[in-house]
py3Dmol code that shows the C-alpha trace and the ligand (Angstrom):
import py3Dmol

protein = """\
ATOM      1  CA  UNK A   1      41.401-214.104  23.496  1.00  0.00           C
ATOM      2  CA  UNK A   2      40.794-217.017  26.088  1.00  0.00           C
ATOM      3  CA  UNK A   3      40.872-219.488  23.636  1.00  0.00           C
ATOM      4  CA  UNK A   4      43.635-219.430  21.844  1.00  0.00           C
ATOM      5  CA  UNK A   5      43.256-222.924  19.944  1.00  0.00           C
ATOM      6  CA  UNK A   6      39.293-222.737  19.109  1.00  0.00           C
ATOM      7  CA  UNK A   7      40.473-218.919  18.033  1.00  0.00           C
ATOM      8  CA  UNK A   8      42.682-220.195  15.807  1.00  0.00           C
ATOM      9  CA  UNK A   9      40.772-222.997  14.258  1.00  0.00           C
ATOM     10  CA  UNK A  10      37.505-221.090  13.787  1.00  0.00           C
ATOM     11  CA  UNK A  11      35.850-219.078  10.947  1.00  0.00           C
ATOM     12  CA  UNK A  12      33.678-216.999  13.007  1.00  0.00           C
ATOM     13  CA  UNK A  13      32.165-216.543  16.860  1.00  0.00           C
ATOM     14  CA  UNK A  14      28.936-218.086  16.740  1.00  0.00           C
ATOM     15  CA  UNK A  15      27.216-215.570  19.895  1.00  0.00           C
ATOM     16  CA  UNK A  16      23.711-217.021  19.798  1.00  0.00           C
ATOM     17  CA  UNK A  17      20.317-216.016  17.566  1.00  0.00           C
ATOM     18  CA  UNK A  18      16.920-214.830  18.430  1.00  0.00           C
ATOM     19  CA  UNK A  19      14.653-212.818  20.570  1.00  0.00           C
ATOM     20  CA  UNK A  20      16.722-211.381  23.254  1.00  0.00           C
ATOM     21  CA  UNK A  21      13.285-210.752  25.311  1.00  0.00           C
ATOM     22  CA  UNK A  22      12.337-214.488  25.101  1.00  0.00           C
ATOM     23  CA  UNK A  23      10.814-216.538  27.860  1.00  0.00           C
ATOM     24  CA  UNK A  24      12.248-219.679  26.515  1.00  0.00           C
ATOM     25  CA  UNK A  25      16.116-220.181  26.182  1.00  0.00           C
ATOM     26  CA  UNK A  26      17.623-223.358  24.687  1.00  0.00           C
ATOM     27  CA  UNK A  27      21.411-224.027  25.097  1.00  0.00           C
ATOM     28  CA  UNK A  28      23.365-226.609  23.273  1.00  0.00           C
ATOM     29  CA  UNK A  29      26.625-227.549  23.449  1.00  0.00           C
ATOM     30  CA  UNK A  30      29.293-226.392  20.736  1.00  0.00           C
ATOM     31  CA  UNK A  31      28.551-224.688  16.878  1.00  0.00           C
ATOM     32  CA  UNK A  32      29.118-227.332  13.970  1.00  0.00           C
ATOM     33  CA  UNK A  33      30.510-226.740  10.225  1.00  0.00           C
ATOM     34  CA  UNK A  34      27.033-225.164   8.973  1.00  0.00           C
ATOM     35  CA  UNK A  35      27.218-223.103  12.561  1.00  0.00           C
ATOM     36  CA  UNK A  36      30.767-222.068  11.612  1.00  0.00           C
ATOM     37  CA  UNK A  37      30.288-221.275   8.435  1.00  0.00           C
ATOM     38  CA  UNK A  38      26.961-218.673   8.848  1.00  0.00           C
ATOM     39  CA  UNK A  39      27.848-217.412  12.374  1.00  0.00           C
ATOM     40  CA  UNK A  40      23.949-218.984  13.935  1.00  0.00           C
ATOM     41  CA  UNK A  41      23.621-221.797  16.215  1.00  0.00           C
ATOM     42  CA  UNK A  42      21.808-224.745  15.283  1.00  0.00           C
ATOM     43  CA  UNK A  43      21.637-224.153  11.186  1.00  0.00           C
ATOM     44  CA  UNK A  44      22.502-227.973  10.210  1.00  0.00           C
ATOM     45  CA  UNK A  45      20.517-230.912  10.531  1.00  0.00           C
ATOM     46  CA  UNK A  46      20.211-230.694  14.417  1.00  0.00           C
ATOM     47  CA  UNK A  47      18.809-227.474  13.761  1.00  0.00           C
ATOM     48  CA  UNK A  48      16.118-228.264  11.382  1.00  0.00           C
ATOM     49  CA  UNK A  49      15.099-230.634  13.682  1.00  0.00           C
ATOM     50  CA  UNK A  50      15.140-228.195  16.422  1.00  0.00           C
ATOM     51  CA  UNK A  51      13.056-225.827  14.533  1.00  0.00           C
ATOM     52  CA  UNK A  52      10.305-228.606  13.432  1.00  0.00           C
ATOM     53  CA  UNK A  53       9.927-229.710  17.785  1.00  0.00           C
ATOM     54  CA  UNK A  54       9.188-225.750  17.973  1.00  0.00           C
ATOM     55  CA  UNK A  55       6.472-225.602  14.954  1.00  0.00           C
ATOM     56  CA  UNK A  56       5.291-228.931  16.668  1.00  0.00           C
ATOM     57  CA  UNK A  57       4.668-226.821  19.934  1.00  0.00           C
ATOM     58  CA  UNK A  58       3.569-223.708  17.954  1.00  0.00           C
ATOM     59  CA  UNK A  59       6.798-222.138  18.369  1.00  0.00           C
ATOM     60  CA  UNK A  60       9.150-220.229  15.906  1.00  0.00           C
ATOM     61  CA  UNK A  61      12.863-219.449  15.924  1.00  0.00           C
ATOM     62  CA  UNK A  62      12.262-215.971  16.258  1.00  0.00           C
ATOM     63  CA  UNK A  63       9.860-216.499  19.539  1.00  0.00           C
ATOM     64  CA  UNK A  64      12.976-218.027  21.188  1.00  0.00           C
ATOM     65  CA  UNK A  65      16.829-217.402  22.148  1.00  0.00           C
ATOM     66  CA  UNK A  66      19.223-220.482  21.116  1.00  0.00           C
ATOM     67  CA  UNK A  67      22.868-219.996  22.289  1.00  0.00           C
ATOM     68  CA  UNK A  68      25.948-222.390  22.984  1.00  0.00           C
ATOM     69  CA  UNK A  69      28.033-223.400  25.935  1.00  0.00           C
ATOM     70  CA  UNK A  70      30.860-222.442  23.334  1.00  0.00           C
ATOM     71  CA  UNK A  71      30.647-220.104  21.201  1.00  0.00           C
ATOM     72  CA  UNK A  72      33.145-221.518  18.651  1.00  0.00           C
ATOM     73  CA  UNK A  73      33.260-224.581  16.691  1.00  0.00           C
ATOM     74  CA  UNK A  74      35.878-227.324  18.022  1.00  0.00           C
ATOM     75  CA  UNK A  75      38.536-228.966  15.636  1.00  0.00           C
ATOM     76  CA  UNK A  76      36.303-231.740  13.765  1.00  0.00           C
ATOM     77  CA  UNK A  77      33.402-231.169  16.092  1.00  0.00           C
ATOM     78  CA  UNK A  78      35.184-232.782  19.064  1.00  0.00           C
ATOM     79  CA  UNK A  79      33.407-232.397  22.834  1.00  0.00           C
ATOM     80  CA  UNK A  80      34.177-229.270  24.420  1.00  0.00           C
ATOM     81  CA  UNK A  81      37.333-229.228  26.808  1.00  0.00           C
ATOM     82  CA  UNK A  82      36.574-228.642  30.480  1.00  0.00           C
ATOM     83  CA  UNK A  83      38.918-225.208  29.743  1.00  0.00           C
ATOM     84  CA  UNK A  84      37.391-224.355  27.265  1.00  0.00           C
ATOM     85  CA  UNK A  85      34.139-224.578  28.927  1.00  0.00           C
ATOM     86  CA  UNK A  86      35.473-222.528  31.928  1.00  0.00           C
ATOM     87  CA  UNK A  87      36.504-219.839  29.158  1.00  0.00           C
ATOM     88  CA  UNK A  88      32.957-219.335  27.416  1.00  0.00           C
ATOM     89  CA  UNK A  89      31.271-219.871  30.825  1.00  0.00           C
ATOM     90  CA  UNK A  90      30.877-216.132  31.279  1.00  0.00           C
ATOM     91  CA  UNK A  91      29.145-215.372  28.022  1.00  0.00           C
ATOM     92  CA  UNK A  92      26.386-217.735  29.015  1.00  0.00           C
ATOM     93  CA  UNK A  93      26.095-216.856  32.149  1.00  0.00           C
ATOM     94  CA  UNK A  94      25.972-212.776  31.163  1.00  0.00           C
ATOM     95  CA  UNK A  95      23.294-214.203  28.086  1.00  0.00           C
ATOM     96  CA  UNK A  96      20.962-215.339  30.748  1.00  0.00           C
ATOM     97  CA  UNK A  97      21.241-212.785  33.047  1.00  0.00           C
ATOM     98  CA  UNK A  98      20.523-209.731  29.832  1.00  0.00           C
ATOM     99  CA  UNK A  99      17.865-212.541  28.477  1.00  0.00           C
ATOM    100  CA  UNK A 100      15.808-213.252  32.000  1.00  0.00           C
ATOM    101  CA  UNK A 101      14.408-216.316  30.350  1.00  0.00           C
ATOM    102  CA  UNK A 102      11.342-218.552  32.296  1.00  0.00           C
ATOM    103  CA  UNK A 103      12.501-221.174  31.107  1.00  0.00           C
ATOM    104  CA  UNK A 104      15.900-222.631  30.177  1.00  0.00           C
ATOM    105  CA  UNK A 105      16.254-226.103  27.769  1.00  0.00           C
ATOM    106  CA  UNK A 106      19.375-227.910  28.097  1.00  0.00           C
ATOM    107  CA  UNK A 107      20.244-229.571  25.429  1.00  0.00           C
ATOM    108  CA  UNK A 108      22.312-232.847  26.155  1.00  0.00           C
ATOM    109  CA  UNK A 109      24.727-233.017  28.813  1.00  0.00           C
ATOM    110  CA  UNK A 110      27.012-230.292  28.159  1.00  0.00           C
ATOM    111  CA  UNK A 111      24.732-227.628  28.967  1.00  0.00           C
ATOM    112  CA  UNK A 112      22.499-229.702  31.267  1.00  0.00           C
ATOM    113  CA  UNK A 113      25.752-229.874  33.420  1.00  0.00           C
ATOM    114  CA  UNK A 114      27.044-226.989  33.392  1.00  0.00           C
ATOM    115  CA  UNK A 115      24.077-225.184  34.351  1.00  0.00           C
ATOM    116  CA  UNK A 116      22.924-227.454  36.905  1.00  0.00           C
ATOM    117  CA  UNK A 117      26.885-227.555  37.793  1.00  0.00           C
ATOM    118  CA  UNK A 118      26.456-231.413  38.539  1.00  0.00           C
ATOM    119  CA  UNK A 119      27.327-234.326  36.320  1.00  0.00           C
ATOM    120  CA  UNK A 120      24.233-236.245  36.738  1.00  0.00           C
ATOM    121  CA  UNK A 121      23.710-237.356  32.386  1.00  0.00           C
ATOM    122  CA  UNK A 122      20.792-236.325  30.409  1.00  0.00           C
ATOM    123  CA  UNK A 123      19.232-239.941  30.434  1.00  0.00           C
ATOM    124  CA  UNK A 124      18.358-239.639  33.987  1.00  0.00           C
ATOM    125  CA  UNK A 125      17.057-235.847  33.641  1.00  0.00           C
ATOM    126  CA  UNK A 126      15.249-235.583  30.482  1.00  0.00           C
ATOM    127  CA  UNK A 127      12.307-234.259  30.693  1.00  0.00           C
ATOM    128  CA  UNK A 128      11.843-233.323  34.419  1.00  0.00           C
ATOM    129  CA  UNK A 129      12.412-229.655  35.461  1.00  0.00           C
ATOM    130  CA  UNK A 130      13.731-227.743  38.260  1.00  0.00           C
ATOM    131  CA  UNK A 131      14.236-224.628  39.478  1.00  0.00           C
ATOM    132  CA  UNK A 132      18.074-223.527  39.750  1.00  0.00           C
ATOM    133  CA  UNK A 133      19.407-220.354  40.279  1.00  0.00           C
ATOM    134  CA  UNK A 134      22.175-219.022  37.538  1.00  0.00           C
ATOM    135  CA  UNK A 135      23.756-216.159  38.431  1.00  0.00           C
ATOM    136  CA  UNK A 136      21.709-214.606  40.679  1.00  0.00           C
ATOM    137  CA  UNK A 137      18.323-215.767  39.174  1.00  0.00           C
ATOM    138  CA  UNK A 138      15.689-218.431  39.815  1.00  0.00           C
ATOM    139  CA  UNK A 139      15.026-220.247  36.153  1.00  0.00           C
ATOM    140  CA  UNK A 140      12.872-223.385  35.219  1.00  0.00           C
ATOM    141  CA  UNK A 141      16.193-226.093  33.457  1.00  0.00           C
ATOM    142  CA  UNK A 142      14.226-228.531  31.427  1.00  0.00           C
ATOM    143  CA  UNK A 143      16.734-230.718  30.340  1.00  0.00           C
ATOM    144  CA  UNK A 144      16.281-232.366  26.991  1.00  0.00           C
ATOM    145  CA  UNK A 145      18.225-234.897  24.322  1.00  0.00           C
ATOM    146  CA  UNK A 146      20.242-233.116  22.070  1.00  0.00           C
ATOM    147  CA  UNK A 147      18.430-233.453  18.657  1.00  0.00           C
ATOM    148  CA  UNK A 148      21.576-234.722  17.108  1.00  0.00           C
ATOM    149  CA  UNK A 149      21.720-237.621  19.522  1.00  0.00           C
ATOM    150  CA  UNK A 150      18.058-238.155  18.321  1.00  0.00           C
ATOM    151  CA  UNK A 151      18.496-237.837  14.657  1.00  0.00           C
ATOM    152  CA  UNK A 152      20.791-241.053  15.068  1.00  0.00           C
ATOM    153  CA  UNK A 153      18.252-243.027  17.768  1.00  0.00           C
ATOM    154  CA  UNK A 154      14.812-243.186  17.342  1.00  0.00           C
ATOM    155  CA  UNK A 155      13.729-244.187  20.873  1.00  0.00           C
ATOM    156  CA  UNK A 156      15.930-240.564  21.881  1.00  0.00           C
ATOM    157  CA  UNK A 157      13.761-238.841  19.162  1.00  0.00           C
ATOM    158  CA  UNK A 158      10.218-240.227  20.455  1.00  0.00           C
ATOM    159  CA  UNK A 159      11.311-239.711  23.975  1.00  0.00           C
ATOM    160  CA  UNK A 160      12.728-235.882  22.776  1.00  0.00           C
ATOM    161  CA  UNK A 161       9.104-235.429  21.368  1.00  0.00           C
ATOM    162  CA  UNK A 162       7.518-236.438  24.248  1.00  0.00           C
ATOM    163  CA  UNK A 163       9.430-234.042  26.113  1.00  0.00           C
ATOM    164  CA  UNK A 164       8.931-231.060  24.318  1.00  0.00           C
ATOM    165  CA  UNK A 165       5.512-231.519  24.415  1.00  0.00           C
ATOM    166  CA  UNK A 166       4.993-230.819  27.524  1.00  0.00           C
ATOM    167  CA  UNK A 167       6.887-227.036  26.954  1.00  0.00           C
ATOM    168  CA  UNK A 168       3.906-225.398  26.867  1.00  0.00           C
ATOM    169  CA  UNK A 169       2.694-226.212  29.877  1.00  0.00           C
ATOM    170  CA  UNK A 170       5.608-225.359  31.703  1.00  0.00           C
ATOM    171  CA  UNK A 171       5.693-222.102  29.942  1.00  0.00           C
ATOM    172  CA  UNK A 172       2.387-221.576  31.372  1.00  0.00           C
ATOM    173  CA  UNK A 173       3.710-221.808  34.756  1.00  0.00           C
ATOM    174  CA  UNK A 174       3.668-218.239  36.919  1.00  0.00           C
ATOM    175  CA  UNK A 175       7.436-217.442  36.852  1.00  0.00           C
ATOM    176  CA  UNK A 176      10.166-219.095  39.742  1.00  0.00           C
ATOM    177  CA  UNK A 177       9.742-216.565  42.854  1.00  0.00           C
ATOM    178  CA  UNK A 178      13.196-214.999  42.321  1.00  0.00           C
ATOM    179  CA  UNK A 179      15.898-214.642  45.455  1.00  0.00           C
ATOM    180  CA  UNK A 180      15.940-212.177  47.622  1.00  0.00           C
ATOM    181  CA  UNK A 181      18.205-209.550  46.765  1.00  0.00           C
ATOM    182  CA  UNK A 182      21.244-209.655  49.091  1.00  0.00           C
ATOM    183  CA  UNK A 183      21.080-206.204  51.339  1.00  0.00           C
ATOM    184  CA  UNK A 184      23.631-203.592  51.046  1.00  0.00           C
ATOM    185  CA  UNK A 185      26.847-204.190  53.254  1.00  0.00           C
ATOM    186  CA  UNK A 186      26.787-200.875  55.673  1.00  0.00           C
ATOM    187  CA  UNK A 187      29.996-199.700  54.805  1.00  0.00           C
ATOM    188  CA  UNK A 188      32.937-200.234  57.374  1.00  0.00           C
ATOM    189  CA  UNK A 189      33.911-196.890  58.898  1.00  0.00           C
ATOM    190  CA  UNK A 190      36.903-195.058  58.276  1.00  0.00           C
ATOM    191  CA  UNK A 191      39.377-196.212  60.625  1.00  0.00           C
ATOM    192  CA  UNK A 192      39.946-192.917  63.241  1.00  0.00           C
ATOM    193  CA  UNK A 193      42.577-192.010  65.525  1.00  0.00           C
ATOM    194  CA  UNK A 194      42.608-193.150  69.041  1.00  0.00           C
ATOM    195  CA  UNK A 195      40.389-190.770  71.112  1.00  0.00           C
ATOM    196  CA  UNK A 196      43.150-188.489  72.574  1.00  0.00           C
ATOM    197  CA  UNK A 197      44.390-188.866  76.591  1.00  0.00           C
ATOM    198  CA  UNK A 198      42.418-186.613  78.735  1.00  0.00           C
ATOM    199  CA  UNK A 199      46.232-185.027  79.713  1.00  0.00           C
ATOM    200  CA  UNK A 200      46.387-184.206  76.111  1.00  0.00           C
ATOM    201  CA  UNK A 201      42.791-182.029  75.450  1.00  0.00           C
ATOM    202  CA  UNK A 202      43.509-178.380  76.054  1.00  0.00           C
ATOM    203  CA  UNK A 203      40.403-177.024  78.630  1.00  0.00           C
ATOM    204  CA  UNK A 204      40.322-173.805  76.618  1.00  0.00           C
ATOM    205  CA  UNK A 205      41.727-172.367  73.651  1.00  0.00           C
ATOM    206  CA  UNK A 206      45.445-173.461  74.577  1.00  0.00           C
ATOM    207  CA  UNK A 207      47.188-172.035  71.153  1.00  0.00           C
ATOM    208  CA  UNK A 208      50.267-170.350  72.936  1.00  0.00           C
ATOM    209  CA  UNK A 209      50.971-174.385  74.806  1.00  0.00           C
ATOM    210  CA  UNK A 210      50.783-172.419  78.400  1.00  0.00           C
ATOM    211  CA  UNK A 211      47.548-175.501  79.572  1.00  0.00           C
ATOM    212  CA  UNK A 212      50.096-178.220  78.633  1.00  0.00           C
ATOM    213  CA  UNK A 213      52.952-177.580  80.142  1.00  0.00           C
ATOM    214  CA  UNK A 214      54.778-176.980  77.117  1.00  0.00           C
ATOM    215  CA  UNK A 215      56.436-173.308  78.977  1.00  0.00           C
TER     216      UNK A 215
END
"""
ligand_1 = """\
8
URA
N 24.883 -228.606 17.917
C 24.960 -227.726 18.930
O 25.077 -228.096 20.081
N 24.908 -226.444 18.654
C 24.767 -225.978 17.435
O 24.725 -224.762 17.273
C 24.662 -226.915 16.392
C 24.717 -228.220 16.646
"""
view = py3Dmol.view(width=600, height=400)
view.addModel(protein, "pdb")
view.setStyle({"model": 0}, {"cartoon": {"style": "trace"}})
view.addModel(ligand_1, "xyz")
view.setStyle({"model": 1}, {"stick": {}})
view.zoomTo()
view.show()
């Protein structure tokens, strides 16, 4: 267990939902008490505004993976601790690697800086993507407002609408040209003996010692 106080404080691991063969990945920051409670990212309020931005774009839960930077719910939904960040890291990571999405949505600044592994904020980023490489693959980020931050601000939620509009046509995008693989190190040979002195290589079959002296 890496995190023994989120371990502790949790009902339940909340992995991440959806198609595993999806093109488009979103990744938010922490589960909430609704998350918690059903073991599904992105079941509460935040979530049902998630899934109407999808519908909006023609898009369904099931067309799309939706995972966390953690995977358990904080004490009293506080931010995620840079440790405890560091400990989940690895599950993302391995989710995007298994997942090969296109295209990756941050959502707010946790996972916008993680995965860009910068802390430039979400209000400068919004809405412009790049390509990044995570892990050892070339992704579209498209960072976005998290949809709680726009259930409480309604410029953030015209602005978040504005953004994901525009999904589409980034989905329609050929896919980033991925990194060359990195070739094979030869392997180092075996480390061998000193060739032998001349003095000390028998001419001939030597096995009575008679060549070297030895009588
Ligand atoms: N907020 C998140 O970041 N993730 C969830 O799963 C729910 C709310």
């Amino acid at each position: 267990m890496r995190c023994a106080q989120l371990a502790s404080t949790r009902t339940q691991v909340v992995f991440g939902a959806g198609n595993a063969d999806a093109d488009l990945m979103f990744v938010g920051e922490a589960p909430g008490a609704k998350e918690d409670e059903r073991g599904v990212p992105f079941v509460g309020a935040a979530g049902k505004l998630l899934d109407e931005l999808l519908a909006g774009v023609g898009l369904a839960r099931e067309d799309v993976f939706i995972a966390n930077v953690l995977k358990c719910r904080p004490p009293a939904n506080r931010d995620p601790l840079p440790a405890e960040i560091d400990n989940c890291r690895d599950y993302l990571l391995e989710q995007v690697r298994l997942i090969e999405p296109r295209v990756i949505c941050t959502l707010g600044n946790f996972s916008t800086k993680l995965l860009r592994g910068d802390p430039t904020g979400i209000s400068r980023l919004h809405g412009q993507a790049e390509i990044v490489t995570i892990g050892s693959r070339a992704v579209r980020l498209y960072p976005l407002y998290h949809p709680a931050a726009a259930l409480y601000t309604r410029a953030l939620l015209d602005t978040l609408r504005g953004d994901v509009a525009r999904l589409p046509a980034l989905l329609a995008l050929a896919p980033p040209a991925q990194p060359e693989p990195i070739a094979a190190v030869p392997a180092a040979p075996e480390p061998s003996d000193p060739p032998a002195p001349s003095w000390a290589v028998p001419a001939d079959d030597d096995s009575d010692g008679s060549q070297l002296g030895l009588f």
